[in-house]
C-alpha positions, 0 to 999 in steps of 0.5 A: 836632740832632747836636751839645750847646747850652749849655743840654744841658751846663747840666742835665747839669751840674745833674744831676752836682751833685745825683748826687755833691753839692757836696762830692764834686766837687774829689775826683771832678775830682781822680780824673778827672785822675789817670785821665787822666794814667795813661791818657796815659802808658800811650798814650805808652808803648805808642807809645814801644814799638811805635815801639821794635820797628818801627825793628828795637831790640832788646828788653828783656832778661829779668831773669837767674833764680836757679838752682834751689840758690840760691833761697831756699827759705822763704817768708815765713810760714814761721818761721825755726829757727836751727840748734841749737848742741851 
């Protein structure tokens, strides 16, 4: 009772033929996959992490910030003005 016979993955196969078609299926298997492997890859690195901070490595360095003068002050939307030459 607890476990799927042949026959329960039969109509729920039926059953997700009808829902997505024929023709939408190579892609949702494809999406699947995708999914799958994106989700693996997540796990592996938080594991690769979390391995990383228990053996007492140090961690990542943050990226070194600008000092206020040397940011750039214009934001893309902004337009450019060239300096007026006399």
């Amino acid at each position: 009772m607890g476990s799927l016979s042949i026959w329960h993955w039969l109509i729920i196969a039926v059953v997700f033929v009808m829902f997505f078609g024929a023709k939408r299926m190579p892609d949702a298997a494809r999406s699947l996959g995708r999914s799958l492997r994106i989700f693996k890859s997540e796990v592996s690195q938080m594991h690769n992490e979390s391995n990383a901070s228990n053996s007492g490595a140090s961690a990542q360095q943050p990226a070194p910030q600008l000092p206020a003068a040397q940011q750039p002050t214009q934001s893309a939307t902004e337009p450019r003005t060239e300096p007026k030459s006399i």
